[in-house]
Backbone as a chain_set.jsonl record, in Angstrom:
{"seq": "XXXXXXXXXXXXXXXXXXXXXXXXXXXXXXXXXXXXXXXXXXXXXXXXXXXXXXXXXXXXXXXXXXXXXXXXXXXXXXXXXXXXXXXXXXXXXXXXXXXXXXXXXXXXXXXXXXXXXXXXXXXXXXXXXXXXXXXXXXXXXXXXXXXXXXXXXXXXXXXXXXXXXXXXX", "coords": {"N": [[-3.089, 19.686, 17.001], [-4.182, 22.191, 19.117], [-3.932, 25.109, 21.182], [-4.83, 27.819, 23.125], [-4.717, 28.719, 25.689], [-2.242, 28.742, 26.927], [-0.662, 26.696, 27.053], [-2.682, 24.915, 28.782], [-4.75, 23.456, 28.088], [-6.01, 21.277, 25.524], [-6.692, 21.331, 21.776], [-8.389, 18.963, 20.291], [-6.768, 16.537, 18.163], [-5.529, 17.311, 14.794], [-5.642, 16.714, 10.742], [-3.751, 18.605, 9.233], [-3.16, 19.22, 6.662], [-4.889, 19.879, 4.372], [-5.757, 18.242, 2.017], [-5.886, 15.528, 3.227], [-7.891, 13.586, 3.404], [-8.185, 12.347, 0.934], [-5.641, 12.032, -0.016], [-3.052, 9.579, -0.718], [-0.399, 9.137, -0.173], [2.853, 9.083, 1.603], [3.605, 11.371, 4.017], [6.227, 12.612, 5.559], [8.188, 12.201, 8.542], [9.29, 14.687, 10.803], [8.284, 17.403, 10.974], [8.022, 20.869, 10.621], [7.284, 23.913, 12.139], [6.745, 27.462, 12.963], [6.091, 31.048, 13.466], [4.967, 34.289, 13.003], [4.635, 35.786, 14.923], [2.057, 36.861, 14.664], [-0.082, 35.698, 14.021], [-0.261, 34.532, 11.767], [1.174, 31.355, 10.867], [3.269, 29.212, 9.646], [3.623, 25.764, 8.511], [5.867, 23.278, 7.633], [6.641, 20.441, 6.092], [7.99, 16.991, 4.591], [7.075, 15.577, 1.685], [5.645, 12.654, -0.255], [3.799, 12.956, -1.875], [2.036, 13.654, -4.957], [0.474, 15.963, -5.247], [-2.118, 16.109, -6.236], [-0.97, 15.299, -8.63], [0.037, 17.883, -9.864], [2.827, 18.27, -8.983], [5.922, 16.303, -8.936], [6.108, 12.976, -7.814], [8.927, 12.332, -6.128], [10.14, 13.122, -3.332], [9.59, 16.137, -1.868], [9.313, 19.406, 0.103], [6.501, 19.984, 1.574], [4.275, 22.987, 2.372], [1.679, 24.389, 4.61], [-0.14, 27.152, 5.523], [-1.687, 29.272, 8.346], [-3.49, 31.734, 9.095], [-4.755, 31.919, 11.545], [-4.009, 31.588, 13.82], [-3.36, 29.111, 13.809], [-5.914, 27.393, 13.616], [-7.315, 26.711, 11.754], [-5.742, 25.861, 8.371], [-4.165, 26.332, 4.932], [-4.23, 24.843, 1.557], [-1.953, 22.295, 0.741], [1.199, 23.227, -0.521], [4.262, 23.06, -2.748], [7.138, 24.192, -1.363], [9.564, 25.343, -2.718], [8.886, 26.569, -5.307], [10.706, 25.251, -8.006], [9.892, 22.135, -7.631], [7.978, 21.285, -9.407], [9.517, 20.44, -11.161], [11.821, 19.309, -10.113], [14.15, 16.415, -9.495], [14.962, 15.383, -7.027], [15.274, 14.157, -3.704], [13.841, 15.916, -1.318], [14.096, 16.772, 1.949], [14.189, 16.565, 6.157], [13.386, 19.38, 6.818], [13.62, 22.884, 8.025], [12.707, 25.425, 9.857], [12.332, 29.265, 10.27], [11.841, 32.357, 11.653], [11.828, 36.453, 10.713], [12.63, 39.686, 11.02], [10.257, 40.233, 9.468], [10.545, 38.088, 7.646], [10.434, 34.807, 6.353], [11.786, 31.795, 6.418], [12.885, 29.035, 5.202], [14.777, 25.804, 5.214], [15.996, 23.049, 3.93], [17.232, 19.271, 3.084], [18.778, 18.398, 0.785], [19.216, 16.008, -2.004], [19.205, 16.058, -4.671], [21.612, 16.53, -6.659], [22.282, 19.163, -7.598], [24.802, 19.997, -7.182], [26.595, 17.256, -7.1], [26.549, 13.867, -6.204], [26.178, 13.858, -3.712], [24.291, 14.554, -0.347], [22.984, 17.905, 0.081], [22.195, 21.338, 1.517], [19.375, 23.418, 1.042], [17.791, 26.32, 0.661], [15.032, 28.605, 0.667], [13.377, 31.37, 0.86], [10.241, 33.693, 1.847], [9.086, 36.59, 1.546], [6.581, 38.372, 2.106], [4.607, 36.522, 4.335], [4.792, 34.051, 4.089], [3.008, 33.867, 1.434], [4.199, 33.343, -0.832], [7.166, 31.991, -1.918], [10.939, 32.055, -2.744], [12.924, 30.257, -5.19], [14.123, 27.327, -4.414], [17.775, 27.176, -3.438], [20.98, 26.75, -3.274], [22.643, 26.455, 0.094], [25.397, 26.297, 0.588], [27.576, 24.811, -1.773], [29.786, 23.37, -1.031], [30.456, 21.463, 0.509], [30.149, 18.054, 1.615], [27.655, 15.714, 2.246], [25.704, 16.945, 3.609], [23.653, 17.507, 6.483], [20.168, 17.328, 8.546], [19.613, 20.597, 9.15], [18.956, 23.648, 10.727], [17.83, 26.704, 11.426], [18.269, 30.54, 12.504], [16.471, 33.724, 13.532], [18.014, 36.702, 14.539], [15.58, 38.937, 14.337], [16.63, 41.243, 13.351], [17.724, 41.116, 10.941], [19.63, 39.675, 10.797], [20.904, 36.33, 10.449], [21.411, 33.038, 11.188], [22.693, 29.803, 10.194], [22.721, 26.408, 10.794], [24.19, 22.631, 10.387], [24.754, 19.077, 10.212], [27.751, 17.658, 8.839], [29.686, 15.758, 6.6], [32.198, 16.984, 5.87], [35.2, 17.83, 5.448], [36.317, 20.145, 5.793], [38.294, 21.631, 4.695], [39.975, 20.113, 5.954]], "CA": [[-3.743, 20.19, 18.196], [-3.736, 24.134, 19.499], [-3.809, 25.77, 22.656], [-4.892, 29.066, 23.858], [-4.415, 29.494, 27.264], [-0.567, 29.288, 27.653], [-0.837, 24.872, 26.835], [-3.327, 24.373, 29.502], [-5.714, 22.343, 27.839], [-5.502, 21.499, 24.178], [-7.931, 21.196, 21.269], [-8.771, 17.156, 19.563], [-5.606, 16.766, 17.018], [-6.753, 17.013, 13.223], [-5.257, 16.849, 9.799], [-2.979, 19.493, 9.108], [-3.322, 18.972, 5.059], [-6.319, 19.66, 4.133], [-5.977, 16.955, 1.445], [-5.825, 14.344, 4.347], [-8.896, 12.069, 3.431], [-8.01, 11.61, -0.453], [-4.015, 12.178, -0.239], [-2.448, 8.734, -0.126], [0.802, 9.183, -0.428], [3.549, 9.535, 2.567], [3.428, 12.414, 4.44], [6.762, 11.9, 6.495], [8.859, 12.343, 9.625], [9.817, 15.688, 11.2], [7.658, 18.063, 10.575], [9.102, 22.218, 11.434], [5.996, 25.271, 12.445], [7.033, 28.196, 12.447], [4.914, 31.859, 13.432], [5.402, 35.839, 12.708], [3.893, 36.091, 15.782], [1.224, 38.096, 14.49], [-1.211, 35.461, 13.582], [0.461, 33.802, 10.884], [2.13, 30.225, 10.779], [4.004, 28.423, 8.447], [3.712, 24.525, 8.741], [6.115, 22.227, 6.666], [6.81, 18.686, 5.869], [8.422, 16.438, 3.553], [5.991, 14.369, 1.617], [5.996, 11.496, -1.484], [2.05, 13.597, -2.449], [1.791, 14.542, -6.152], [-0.544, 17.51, -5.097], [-3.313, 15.94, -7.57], [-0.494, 15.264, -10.395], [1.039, 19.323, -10.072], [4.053, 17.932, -8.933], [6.052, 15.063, -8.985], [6.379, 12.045, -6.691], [10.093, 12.291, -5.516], [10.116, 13.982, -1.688], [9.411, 17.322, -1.874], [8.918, 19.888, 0.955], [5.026, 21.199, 1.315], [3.719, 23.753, 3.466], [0.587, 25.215, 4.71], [-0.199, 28.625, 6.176], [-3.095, 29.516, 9.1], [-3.523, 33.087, 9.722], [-5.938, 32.711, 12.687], [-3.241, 31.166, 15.177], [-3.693, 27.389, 13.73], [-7.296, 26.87, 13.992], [-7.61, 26.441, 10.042], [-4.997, 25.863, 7.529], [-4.34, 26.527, 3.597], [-4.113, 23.623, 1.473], [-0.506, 22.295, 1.056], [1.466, 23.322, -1.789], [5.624, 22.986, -2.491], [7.552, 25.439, -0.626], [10.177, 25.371, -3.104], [8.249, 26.511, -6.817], [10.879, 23.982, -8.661], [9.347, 21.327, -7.121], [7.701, 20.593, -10.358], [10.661, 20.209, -12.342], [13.396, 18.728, -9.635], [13.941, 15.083, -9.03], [15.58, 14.319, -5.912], [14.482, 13.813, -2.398], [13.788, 16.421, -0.361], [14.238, 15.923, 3.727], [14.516, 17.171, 7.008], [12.974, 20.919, 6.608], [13.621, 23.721, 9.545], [11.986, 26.98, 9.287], [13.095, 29.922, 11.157], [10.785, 34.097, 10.705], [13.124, 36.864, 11.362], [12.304, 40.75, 10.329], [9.302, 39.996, 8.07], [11.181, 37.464, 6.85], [10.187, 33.46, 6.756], [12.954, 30.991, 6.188], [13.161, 27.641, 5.166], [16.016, 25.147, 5.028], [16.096, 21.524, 3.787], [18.814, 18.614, 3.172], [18.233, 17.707, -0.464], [19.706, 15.298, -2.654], [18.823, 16.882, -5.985], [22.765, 16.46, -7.619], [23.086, 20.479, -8.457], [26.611, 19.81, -6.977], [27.074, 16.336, -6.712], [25.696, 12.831, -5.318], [25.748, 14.501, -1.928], [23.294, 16.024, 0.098], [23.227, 19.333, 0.689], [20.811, 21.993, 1.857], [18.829, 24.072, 0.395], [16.748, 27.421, 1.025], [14.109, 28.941, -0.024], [12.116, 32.483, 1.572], [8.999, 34.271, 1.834], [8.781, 37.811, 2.214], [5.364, 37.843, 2.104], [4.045, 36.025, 4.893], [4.291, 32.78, 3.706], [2.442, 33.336, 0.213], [4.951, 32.584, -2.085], [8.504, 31.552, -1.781], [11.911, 32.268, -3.624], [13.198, 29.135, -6.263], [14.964, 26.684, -3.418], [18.887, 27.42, -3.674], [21.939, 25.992, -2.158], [23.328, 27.371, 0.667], [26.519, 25.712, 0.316], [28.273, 23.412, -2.314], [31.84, 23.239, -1.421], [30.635, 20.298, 1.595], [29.931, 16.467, 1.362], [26.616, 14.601, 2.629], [25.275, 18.207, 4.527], [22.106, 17.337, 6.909], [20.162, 18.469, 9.641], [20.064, 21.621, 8.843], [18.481, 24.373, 11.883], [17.8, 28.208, 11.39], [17.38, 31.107, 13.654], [17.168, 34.87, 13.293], [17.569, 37.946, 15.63], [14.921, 39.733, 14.044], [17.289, 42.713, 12.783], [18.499, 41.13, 9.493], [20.816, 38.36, 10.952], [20.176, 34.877, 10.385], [22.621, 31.697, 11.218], [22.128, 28.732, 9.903], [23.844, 25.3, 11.139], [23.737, 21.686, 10.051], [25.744, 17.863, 10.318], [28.637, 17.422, 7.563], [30.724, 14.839, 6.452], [32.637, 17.509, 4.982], [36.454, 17.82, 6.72], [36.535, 21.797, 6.367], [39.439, 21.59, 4.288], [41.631, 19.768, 6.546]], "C": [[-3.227, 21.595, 18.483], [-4.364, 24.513, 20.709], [-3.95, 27.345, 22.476], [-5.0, 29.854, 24.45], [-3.066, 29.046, 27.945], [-0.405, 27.042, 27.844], [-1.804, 24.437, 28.257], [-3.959, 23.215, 29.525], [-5.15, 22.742, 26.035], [-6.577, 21.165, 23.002], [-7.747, 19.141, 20.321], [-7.623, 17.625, 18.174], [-6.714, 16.313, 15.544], [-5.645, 17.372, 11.945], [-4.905, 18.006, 9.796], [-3.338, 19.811, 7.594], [-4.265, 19.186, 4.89], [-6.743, 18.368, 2.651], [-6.079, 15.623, 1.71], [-6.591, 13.597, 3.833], [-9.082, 11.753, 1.96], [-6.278, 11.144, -0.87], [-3.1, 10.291, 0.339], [-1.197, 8.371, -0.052], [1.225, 9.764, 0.966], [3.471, 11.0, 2.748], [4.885, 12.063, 5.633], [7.392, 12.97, 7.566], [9.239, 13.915, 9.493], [10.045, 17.108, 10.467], [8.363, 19.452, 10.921], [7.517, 22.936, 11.433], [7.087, 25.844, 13.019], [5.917, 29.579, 12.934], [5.97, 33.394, 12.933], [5.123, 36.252, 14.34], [2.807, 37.437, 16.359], [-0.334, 37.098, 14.155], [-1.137, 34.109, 13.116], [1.243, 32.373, 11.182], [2.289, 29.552, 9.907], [4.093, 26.542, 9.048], [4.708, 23.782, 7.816], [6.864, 21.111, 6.612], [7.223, 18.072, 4.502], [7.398, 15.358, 3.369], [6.666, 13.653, -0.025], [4.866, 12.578, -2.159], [2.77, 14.384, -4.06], [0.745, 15.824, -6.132], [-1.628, 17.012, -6.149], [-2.43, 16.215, -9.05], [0.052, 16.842, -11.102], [2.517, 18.892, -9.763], [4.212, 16.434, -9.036], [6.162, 14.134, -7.616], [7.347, 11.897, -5.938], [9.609, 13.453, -4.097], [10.462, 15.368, -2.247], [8.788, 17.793, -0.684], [7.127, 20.554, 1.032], [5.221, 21.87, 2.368], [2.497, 24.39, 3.587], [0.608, 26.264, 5.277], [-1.76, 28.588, 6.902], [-2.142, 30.985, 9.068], [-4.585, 33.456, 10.549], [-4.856, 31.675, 13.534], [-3.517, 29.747, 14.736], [-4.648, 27.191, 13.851], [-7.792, 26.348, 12.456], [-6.178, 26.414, 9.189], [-5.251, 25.756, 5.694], [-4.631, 24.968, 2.893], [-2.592, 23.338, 0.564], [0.113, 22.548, -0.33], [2.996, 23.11, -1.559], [6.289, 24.25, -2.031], [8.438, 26.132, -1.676], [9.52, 25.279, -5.058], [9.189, 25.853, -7.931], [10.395, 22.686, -8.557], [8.484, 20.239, -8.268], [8.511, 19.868, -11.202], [11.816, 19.13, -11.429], [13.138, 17.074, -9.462], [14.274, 15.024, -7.718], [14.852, 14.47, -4.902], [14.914, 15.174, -1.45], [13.424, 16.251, 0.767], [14.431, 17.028, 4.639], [14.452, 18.631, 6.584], [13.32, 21.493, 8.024], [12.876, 25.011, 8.859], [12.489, 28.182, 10.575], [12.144, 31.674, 10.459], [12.079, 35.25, 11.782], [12.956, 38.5, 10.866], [11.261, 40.864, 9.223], [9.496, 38.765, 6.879], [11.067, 36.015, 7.363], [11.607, 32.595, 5.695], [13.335, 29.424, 6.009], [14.27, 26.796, 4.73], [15.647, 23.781, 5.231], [17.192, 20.754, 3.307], [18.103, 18.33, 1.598], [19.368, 17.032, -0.854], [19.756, 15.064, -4.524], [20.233, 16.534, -7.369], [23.106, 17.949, -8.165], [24.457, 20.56, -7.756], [27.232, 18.242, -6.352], [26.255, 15.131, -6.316], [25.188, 12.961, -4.003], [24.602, 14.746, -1.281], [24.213, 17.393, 0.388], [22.447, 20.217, 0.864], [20.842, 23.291, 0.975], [17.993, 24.994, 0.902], [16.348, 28.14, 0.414], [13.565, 30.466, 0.925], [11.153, 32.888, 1.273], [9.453, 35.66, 2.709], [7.447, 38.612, 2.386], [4.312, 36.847, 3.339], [3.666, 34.498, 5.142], [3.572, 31.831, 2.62], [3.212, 32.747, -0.471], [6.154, 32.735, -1.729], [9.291, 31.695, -2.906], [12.03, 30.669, -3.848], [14.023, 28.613, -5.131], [16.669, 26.655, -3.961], [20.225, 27.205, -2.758], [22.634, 26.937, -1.464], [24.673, 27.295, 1.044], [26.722, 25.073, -0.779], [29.13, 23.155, -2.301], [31.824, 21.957, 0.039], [29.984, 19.23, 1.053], [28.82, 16.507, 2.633], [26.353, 16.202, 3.649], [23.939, 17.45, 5.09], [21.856, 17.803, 7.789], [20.009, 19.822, 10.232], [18.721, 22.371, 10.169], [18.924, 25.757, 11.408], [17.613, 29.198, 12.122], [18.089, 32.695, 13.039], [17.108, 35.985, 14.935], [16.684, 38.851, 15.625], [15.127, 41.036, 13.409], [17.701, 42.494, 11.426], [19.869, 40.072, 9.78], [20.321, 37.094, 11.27], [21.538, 34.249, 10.67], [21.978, 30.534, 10.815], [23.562, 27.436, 10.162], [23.518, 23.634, 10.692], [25.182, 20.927, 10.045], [26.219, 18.181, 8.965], [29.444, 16.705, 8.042], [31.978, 15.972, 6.139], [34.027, 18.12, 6.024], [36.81, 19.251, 6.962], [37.983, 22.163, 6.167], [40.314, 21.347, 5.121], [41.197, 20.422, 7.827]], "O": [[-2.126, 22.046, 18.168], [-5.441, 24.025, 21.05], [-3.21, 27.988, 21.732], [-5.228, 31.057, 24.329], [-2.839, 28.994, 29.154], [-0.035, 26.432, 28.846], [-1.412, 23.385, 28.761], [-3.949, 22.292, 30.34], [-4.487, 23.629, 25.497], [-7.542, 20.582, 23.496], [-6.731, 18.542, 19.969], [-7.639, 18.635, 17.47], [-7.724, 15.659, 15.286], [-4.828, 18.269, 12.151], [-5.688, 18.758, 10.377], [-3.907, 20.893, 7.451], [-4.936, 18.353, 5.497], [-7.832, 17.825, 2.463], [-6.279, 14.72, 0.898], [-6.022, 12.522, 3.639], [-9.995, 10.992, 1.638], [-5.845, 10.306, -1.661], [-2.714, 9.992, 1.469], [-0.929, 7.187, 0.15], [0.537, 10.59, 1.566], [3.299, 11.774, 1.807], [4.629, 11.285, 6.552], [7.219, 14.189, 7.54], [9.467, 14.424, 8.396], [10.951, 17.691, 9.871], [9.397, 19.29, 11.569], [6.646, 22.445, 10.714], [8.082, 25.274, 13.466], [4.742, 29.24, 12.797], [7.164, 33.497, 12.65], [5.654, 37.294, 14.722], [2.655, 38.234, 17.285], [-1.445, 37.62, 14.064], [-1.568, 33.045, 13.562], [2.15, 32.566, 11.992], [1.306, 29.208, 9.249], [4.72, 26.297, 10.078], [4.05, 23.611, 6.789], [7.875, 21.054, 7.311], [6.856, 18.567, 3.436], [6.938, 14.564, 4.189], [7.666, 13.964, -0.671], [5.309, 13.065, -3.198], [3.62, 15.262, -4.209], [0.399, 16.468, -7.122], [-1.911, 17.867, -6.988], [-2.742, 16.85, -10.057], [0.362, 17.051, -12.275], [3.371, 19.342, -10.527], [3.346, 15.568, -9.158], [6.289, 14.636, -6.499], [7.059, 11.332, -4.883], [8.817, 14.394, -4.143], [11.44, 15.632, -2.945], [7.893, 17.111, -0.185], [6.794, 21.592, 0.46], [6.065, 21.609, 3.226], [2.16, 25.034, 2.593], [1.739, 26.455, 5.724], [-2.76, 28.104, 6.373], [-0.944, 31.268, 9.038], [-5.213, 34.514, 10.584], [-5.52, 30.69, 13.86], [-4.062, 29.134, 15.654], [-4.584, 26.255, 14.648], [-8.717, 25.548, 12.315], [-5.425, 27.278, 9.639], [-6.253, 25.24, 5.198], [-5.152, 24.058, 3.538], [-2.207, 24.196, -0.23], [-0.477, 22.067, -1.297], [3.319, 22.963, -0.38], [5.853, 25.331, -2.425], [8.314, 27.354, -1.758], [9.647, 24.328, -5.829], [8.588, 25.798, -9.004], [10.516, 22.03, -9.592], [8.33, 19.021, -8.189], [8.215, 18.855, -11.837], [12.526, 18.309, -12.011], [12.011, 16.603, -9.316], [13.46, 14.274, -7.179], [13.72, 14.923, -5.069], [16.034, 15.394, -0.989], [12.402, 15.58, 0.911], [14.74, 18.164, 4.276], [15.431, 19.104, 6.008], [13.324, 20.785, 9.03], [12.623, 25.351, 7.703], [12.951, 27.825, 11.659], [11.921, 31.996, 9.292], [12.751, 35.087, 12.801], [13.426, 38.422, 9.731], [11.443, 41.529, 8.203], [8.948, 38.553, 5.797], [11.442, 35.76, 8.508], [12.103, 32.876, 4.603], [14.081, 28.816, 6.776], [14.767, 27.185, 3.673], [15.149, 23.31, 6.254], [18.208, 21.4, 3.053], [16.906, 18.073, 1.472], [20.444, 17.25, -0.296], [20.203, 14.189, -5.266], [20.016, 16.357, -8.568], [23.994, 18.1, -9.005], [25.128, 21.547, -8.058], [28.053, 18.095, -5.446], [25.089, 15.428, -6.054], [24.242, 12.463, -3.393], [23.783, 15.321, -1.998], [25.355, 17.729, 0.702], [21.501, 19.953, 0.121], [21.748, 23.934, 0.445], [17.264, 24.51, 1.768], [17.021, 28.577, -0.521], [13.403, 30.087, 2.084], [10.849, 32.506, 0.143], [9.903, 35.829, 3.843], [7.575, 39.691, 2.965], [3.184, 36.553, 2.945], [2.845, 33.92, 5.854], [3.399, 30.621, 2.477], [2.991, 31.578, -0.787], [6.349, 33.776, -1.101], [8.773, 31.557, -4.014], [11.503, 29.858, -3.087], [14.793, 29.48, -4.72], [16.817, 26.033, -5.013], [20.291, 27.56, -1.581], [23.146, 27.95, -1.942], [25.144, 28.157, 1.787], [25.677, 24.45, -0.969], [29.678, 22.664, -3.288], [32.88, 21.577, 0.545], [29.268, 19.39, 0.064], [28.986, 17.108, 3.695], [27.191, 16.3, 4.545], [23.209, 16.849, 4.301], [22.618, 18.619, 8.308], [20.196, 20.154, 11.403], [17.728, 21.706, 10.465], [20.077, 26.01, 11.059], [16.554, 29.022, 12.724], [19.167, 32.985, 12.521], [16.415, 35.949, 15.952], [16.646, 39.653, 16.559], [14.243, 41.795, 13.01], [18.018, 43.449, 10.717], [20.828, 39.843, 9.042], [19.507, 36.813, 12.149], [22.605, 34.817, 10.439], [20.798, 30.304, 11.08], [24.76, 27.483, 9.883], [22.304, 23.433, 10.686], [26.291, 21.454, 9.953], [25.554, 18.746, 8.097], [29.93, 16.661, 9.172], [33.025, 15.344, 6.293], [33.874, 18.709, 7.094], [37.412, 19.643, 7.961], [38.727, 22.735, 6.964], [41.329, 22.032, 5.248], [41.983, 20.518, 8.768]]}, "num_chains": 1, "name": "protein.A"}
């Protein structure tokens, strides 16, 4: 659903995916949007969806893009262009836009450092077309989740998230 008189009234909610009425595969929990606030929005979600057999079945992040304020969206692709190749479960996405700059952060479970989770990020400098190879933004912590992004718009980003991980002591 979208609004554009400040949430007054709101428009009849509708598939986000545009693969919605063939896609039967999970589409799950706790979704992140995202704008430039020029137009542009970034939508994304962790799903089970083989994209029509381009990727694989393990949880992977998609995302779509509107560039008329949400009234239309792309159709969903992996945020993270390994996506074909990785196994593990990707979860809990945040997104965060910050100097031209879009930002995504997820908890994965992938094993490039361990049984753990740990998160992972990916960008778009670009608007949202295409995204850098998803890459850890830590590996020196245990079971990382949760993960939340935010920038100032000048070139400074923070990023924060739950750990098991004791912080050496």
């Amino acid at each position: 659903a979208r609004s554009s008189d400040g949430a007054s009234t709101w428009t009849d909610p509708m598939a986000l995916n545009t693969n919605a009425p063939t896609d039967s595969a999970a589409d799950l929990f706790s979704p992140a949007l995202c704008t430039n606030r020029s137009g542009v929005w970034i939508a994304a979600w962790p799903s089970e969806g083989d994209l029509g057999g381009t990727i694989g079945t393990d949880r992977d992040i998609l995302f779509a893009r509107s560039t008329d304020n949400g009234a239309t969206w792309s159709a969903p692709l992996p945020i993270d262009p390994n996506a074909t190749a990785d196994a593990g479960t990707d979860d809990r996405v945040t997104l965060g836009y910050g100097g031209g700059v879009f930002v995504a952060l997820w908890q994965s479970d992938d094993g490039a450092s361990g049984p753990d989770l740990e998160i992972r990020f990916s960008r778009s400098t670009d608007g949202g077309l295409t995204w850098t190879p998803g890459v850890l933004l830590t590996s020196n912590m245990a079971n990382d989740t949760w993960p939340t992004v935010a920038s100032d718009g000048m070139g400074n980003w923070v990023a924060i998230w739950q750990s098991d991980d004791n912080l050496l002591g």
